[in-house]
C-alpha positions as CSV (number, residue, x, y, z in Angstrom):
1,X,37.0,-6.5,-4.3
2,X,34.2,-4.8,-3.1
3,X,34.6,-2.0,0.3
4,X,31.8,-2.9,1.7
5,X,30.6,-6.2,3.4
6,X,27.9,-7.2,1.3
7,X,24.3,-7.5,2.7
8,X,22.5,-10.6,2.7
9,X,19.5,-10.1,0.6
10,X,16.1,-10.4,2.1
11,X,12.8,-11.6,0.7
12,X,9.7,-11.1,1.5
13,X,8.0,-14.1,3.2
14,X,4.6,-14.0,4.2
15,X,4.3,-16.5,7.0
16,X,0.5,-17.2,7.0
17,X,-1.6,-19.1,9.5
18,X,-3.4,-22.0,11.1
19,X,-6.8,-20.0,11.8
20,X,-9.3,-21.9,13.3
21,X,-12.8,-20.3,14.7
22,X,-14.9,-22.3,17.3
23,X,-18.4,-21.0,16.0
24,X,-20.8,-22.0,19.0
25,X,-24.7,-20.7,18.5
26,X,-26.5,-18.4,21.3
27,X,-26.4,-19.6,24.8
28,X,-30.0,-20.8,25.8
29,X,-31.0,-21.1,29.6
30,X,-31.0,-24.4,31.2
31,X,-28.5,-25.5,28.6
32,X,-26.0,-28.7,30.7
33,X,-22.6,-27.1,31.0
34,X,-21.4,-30.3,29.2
35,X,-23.1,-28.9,26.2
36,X,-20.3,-26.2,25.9
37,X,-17.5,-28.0,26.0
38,X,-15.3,-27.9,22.9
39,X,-16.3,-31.0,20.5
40,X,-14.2,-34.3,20.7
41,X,-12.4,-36.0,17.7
42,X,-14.5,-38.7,17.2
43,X,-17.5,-36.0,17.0
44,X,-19.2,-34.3,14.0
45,X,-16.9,-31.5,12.9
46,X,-17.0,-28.8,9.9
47,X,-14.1,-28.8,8.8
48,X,-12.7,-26.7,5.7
49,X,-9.0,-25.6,4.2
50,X,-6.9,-23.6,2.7
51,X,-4.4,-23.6,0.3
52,X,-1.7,-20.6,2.0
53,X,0.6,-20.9,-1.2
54,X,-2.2,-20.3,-3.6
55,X,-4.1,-17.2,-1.5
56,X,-0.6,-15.4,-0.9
57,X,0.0,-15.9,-4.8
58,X,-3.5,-14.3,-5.5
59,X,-5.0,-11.8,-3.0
60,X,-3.9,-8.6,-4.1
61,X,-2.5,-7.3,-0.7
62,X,0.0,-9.9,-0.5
63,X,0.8,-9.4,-4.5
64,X,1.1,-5.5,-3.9
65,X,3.0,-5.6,-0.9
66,X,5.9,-8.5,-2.8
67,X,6.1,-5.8,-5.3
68,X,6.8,-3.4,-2.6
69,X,9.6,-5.4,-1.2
70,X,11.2,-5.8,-5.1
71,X,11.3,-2.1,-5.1
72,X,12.7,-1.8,-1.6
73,X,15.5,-4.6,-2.5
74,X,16.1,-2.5,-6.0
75,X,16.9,0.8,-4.1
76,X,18.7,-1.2,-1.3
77,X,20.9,-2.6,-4.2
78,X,21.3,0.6,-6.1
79,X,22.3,2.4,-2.6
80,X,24.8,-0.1,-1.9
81,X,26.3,0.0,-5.1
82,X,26.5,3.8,-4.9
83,X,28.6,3.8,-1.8
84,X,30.9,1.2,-2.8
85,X,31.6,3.4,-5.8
86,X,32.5,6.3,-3.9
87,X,34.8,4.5,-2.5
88,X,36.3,3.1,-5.5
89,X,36.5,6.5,-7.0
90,X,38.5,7.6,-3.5
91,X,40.8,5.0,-4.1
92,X,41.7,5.5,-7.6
93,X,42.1,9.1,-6.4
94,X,44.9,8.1,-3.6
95,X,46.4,5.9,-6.2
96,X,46.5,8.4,-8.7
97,X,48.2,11.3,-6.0
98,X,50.8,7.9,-4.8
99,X,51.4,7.5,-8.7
100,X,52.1,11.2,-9.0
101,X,54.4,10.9,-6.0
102,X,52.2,13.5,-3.8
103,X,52.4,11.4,-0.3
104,X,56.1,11.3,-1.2
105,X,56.7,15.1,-1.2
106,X,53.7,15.9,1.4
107,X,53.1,13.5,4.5
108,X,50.3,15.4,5.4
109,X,48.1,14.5,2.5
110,X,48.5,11.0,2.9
111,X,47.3,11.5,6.4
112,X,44.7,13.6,5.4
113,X,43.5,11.2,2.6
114,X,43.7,8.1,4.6
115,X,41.3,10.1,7.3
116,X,38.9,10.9,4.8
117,X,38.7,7.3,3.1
118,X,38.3,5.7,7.1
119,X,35.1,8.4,7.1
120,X,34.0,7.4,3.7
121,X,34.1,3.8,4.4
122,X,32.3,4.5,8.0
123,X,29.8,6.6,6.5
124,X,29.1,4.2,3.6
125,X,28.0,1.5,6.3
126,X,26.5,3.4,8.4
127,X,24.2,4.6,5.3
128,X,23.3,0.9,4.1
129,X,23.2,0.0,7.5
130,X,20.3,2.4,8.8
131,X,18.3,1.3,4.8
132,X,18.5,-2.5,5.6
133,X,17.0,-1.2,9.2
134,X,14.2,1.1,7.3
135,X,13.2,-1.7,4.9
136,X,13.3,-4.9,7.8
137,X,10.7,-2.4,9.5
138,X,8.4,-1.9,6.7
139,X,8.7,-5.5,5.8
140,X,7.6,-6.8,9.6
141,X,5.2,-4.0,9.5
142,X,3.5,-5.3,6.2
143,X,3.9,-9.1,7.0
144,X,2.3,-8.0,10.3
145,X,-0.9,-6.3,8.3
146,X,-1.5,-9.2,5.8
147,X,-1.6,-11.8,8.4
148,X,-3.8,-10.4,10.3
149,X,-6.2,-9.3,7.7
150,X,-6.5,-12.8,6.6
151,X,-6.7,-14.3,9.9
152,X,-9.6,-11.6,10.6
153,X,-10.9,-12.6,7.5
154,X,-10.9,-16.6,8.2
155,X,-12.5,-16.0,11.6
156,X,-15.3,-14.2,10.2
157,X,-15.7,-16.2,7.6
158,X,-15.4,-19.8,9.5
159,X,-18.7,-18.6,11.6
160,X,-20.5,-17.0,8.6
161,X,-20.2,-20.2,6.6
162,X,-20.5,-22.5,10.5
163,X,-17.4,-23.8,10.1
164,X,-15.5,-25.1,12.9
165,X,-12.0,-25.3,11.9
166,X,-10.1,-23.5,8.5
167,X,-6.8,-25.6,8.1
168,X,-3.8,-24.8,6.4
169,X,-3.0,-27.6,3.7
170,X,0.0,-27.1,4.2
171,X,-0.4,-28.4,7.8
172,X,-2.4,-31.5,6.7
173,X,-1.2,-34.6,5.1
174,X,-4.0,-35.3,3.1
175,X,-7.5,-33.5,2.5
176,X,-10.3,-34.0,-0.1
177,X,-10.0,-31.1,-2.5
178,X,-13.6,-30.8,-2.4
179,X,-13.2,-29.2,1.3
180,X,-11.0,-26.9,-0.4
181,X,-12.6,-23.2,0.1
182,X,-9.3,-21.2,-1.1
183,X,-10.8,-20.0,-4.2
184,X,-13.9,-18.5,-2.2
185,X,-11.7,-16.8,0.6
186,X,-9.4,-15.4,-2.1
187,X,-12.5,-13.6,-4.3
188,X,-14.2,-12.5,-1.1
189,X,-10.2,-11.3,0.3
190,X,-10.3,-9.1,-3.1
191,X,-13.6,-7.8,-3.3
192,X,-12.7,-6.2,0.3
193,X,-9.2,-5.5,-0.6
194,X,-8.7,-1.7,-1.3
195,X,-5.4,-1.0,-2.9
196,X,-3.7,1.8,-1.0
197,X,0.0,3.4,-1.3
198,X,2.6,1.3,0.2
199,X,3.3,2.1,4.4
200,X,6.4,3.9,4.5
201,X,8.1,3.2,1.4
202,X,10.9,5.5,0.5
C-alpha cells in the first residue's frame, strides 16, 4: 500500500494548429473596395496542408522538448518513490519500537512518533506536490514556445510561397497528398531550429 496518493502521470501533448495566412499583394490607388474583400468559396484559392502528427514527430524542437518531458516524468517518478520510502522506513521503525514494546513502557514516544510520521507524510506531499507544479509549468511554457514557432513559421511561409490557407489534415476529410507541403515546412522548421538547453529543467 503505498502512503502517498499517487499522481496521475502527465504527457507531453503538443496541441498544434489550424494556421491560415490571408496573403493579399500591395494596395494600389483607385483599387474598388470590393477588391479587398476576403475571397468566396466558390473562388480560386491556394490552398496547401499539413500533416501535424508527422512535423511534431520530426522537427527537432518538438523531439527535444518530448525528451525533456521523459526526463521531467523520470525525476517526478524517482521523487515520489523516495518519499514514499521514507515513509515506509518510518513505519517499519514504529513497528519495530511497538514490537519491542517501547509505546508500552513510554506514551510519550508513541506520541512523539505518531507527530513526526503526520509531518513526514505532510511534507512528502507537499514535496511531490510543488514538482508536479514545477514540471506542469515548464510543460505549458514549452507547449506554449513550439506552437507558436510553428504558427510563426506557417504565416511566413503561406505568404512567401502565396498561399492562402495552410490546413491541418487532421482537420480535413480528404486532401490530395500532392498539396501536401509537410515535408518542406519540416526541413525549413530544422534548418532554423537551434538546439538550446531545455527552459527551466531541474
Amino acid at each position: 500500500m503505498e502512503f502517498l496518493n499517487r499522481i496521475s502521470k502527465f504527457a507531453f501533448v503538443a496541441l498544434l494548429f489550424v494556421a491560415m495566412a490571408s496573403c493579399q499583394g500591395e494596395k494600389k490607388a483607385e483599387v474598388p473596395a470590393s477588391a479587398n474583400m476576403p475571397k468566396q468559396a466558390n473562388e480560386n484559392m491556394t490552398v496547401r496542408y499539413v500533416d501535424a502528427d508527422t512535423l511534431l514527430k520530426f522537427y527537432n524542437l518538438a523531439k527535444d522538448y518530448n525528451e525533456s518531458a521523459t526526463r521531467m516524468q523520470n525525476q517526478f517518478d524517482a521523487l515520489q518513490k523516495a518519499q514514499d520510502e521514507k515513509l515506509r522506513n518510518l513505519q517499519a521503525s514504529f513497528a519495530q519500537k511497538q514490537k519491542n514494546n517501547v509505546y508500552a513502557t513510554n506514551p510519550q514516544q508513541a506520541q512523539a512518533d505518531q507527530a513526526t510520521y503526520q509531518n513526514a507524510v505532510v511534507a512528502a506531499q507537499k514535496a511531490v506536490g510543488a514538482k508536479q507544479e514545477e514540471i506542469a509549468k515548464i510543460l505549458e511554457e514549452n507547449q506554449t514556445d513550439l506552437n507558436n514557432k510553428i504558427n510563426d513559421f506557417l504565416k511566413k511561409y503561406a505568404k512567401e510561397k502565396g498561399y492562402d490557407m495552410i490546413l491541418n489534415k487532421a482537420a480535413t476529410f480528404y486532401v490530395d497528398p500532392k498539396f501536401d507541403v509537410t515535408s518542406d515546412v519540416v526541413e525549413r522548421l530544422n534548418k532554423e531550429y537551434t538546439k538550446v538547453a531545455p527552459k527551466k529543467e531541474k
